[in-house]
Backbone as CSV, one residue per row, in Angstrom:
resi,resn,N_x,N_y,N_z,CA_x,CA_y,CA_z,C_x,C_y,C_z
1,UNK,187.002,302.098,131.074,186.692,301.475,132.347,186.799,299.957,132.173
2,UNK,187.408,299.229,133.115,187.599,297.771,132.864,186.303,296.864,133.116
3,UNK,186.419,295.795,132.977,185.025,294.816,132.884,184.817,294.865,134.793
4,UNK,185.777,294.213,135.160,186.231,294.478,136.739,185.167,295.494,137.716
5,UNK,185.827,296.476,137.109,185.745,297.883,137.727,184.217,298.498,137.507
6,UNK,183.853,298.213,136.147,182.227,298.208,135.674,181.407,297.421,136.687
7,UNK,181.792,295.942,136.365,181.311,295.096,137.775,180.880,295.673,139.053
8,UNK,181.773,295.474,139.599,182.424,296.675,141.691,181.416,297.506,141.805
9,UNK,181.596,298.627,140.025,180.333,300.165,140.561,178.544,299.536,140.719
10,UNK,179.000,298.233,139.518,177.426,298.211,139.516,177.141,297.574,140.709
11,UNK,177.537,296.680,141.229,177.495,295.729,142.565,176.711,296.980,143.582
12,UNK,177.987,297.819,143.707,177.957,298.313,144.793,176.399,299.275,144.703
13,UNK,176.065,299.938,143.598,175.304,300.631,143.213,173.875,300.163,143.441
14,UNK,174.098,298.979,143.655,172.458,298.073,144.227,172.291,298.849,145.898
15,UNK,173.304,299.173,146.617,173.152,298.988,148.078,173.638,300.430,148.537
16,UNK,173.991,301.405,147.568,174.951,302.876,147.836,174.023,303.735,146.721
17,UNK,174.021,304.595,147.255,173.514,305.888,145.901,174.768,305.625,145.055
18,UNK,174.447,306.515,144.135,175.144,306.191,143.054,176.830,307.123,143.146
19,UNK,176.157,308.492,143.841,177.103,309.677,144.466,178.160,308.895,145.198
20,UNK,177.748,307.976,146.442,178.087,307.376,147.001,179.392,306.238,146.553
21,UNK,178.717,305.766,145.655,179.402,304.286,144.818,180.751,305.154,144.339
22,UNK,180.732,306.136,143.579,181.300,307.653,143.110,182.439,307.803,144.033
23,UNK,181.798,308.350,145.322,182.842,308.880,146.350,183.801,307.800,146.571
24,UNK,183.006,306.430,146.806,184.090,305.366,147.335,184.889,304.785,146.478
25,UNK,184.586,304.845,145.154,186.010,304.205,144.345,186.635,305.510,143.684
26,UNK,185.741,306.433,143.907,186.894,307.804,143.254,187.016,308.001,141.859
27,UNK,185.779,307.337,141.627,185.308,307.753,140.330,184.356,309.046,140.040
28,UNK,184.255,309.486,138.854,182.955,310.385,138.599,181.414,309.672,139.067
29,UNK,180.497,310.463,138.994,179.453,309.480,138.771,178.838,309.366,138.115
30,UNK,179.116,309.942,136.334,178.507,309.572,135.161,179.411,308.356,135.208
31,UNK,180.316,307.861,135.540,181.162,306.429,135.491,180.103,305.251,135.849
32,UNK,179.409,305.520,137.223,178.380,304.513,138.006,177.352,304.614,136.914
33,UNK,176.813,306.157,136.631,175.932,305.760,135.657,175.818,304.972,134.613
34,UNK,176.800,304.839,133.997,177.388,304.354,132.510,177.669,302.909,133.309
35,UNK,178.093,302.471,134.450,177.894,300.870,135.061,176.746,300.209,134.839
36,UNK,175.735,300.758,135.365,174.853,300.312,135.717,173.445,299.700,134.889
37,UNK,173.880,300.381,133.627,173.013,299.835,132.539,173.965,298.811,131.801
38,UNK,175.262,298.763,131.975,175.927,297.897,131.443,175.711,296.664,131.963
39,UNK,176.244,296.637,133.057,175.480,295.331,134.146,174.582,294.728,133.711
40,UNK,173.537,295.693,133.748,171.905,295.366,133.573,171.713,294.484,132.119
41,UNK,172.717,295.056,131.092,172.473,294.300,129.359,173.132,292.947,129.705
42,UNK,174.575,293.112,130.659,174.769,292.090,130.558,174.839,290.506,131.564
43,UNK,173.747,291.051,132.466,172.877,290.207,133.335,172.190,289.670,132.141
44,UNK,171.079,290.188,131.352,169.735,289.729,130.566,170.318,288.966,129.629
45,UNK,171.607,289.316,129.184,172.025,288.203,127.789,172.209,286.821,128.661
46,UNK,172.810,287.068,129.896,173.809,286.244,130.332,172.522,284.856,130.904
47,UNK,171.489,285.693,131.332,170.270,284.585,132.207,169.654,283.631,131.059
48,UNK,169.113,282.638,132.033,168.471,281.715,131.416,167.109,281.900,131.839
49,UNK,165.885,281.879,131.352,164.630,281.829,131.453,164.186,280.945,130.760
50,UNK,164.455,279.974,130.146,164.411,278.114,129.591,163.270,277.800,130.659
51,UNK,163.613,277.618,131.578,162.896,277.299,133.151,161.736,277.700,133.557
52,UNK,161.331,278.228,132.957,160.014,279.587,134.074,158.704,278.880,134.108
53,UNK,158.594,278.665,135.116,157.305,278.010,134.763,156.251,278.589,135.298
54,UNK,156.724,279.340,136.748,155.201,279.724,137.509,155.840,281.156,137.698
55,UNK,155.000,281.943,137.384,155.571,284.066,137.661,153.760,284.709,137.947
56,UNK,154.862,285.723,139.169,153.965,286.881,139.798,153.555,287.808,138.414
57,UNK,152.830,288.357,139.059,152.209,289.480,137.997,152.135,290.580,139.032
58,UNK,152.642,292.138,139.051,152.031,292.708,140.777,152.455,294.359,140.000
59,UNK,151.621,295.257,140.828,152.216,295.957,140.421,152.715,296.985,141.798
60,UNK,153.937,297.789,141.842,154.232,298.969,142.823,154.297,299.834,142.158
61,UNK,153.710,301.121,143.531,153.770,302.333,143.005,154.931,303.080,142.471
62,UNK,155.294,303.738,142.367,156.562,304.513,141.291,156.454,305.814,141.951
63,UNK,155.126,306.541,142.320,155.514,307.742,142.692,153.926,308.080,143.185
64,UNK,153.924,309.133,143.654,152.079,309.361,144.067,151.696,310.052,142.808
65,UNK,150.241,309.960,143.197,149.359,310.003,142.243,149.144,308.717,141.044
66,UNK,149.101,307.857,141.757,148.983,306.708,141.044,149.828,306.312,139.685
67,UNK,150.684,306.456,139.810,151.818,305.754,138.466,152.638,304.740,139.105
68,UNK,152.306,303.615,138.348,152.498,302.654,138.871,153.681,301.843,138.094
69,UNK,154.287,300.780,137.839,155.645,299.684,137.779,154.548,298.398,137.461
70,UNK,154.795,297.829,136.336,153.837,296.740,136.489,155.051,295.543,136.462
71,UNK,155.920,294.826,137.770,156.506,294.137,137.602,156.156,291.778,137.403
72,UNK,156.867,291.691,136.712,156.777,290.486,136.221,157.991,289.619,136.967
73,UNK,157.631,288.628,138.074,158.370,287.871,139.079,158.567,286.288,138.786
74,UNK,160.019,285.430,138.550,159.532,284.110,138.697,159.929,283.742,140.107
75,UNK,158.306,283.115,140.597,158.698,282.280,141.761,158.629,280.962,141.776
76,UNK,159.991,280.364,142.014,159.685,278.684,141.860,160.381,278.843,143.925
77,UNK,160.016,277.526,144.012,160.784,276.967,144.980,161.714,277.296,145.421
78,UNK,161.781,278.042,146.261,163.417,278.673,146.722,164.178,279.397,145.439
79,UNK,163.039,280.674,145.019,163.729,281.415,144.099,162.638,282.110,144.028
80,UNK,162.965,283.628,144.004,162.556,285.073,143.026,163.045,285.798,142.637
81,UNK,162.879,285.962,141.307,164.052,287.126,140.805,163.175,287.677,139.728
82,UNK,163.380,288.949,139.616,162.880,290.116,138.826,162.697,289.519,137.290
83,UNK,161.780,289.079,136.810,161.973,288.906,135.453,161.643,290.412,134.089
84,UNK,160.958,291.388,134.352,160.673,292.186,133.959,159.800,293.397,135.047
85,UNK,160.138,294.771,134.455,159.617,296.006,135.380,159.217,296.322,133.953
86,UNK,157.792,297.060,133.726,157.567,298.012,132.762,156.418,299.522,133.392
87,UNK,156.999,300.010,132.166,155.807,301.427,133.035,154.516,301.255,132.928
88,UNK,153.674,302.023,133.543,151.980,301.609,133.593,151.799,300.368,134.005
89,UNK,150.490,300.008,134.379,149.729,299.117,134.668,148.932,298.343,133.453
90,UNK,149.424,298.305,132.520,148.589,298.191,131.388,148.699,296.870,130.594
91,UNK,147.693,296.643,129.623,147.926,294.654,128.821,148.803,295.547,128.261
92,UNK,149.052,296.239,127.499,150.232,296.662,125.964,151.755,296.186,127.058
93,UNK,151.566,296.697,128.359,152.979,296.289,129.005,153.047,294.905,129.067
94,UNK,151.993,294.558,129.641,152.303,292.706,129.666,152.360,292.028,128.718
95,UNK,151.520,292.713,127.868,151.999,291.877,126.435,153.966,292.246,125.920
96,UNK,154.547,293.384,125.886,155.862,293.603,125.868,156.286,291.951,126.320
97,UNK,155.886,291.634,127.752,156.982,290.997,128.605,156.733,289.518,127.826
98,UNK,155.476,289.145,127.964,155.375,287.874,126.946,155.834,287.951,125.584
99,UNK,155.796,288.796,124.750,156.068,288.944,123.375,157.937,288.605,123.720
100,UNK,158.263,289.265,124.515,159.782,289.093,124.885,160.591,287.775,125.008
101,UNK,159.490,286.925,125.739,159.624,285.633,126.227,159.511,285.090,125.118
102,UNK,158.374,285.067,124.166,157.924,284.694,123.125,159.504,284.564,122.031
103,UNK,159.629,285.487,122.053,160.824,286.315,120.877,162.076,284.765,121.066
104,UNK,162.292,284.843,122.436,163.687,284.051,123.136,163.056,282.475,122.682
105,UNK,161.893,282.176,122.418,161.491,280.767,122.183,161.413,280.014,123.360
106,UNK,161.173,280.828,124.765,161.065,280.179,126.124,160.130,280.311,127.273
107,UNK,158.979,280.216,126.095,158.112,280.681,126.828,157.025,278.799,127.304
108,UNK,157.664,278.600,128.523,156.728,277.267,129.252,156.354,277.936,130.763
109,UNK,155.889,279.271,130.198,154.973,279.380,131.568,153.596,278.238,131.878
110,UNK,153.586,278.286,133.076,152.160,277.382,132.914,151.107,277.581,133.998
111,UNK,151.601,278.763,134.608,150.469,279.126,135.235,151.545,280.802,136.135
112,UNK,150.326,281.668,136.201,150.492,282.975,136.749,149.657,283.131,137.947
113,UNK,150.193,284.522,138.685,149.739,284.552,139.942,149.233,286.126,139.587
114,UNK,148.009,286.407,139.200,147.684,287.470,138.925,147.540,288.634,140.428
115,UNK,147.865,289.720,140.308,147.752,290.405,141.532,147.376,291.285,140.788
116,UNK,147.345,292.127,139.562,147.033,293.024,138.910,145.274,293.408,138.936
117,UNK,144.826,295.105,138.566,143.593,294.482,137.495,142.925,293.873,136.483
118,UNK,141.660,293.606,136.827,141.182,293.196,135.812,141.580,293.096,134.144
119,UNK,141.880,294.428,133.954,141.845,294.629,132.401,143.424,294.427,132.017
120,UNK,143.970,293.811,132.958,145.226,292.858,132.065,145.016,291.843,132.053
121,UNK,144.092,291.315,132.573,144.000,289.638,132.637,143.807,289.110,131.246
122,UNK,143.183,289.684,129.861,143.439,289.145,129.149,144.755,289.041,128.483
123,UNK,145.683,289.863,128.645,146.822,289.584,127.851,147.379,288.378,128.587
124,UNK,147.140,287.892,130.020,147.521,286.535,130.751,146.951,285.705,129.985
125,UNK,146.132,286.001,129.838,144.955,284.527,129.648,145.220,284.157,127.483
126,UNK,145.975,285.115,127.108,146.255,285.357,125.988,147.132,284.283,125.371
127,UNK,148.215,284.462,126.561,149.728,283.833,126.734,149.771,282.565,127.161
128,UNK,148.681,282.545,128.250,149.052,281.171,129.358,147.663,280.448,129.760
129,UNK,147.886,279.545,129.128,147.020,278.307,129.778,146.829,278.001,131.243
130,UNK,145.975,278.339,132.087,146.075,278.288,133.282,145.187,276.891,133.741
């Protein structure tokens, strides 16, 4: 599959089921599948997070019965974009996302917008000087 064509499925695959993405270029749809994590590796190499200074903390549900997405947001000034999704609601996840940041040597957060519970606030308060 070309770099191109990888591109197109994953694009499209944000806004089409995946069946869908499938039907319209006339591909399989283990093809979209096999896009779409490609994309995804090579969005994360490609970004810069040098910058981050102020990020959401929030979590959405995932499914009923309470299983939840604990996602990690930077909002500056005329910008939000997904910085991390992990499973559960939990510090071991938030710690992942800082340890991550940590890892890259870019970590100048300097203040968070907690929306979470309580019992992650210390892995915030761990990380970031508020």
């Amino acid at each position: 599959m070309t770099k191109p064509l990888l591109y197109h499925l994953a694009l499209w695959a944000r806004e089409l089921s995946w069946s869908q993405v499938a039907r319209l270029f006339e591909v399989d749809w283990s093809q979209v599948k096999t896009a779409v994590p490609s994309a995804v590796q090579f969005g994360l190499k490609q970004r810069d997070t040098s910058e981050v200074l102020l990020i959401s903390i929030d979590e959405i549900s995932q499914q009923k019965g309470h299983k939840y997405l604990t996602q990690v947001y930077e909002i500056a000034e005329g910008k939000k974009r997904l910085l991390c999704s992990g499973k559960d609601r939990s510090e071991d996840t938030l710690r992942k996302f800082f340890h991550l940041f940590l890892d890259e040597e870019t970590l100048k957060i300097k203040k968070t917008i907690n929306n979470l519970i309580e019992n992650i606030s210390s892995a915030n308060k761990e990380f970031v000087d508020q």
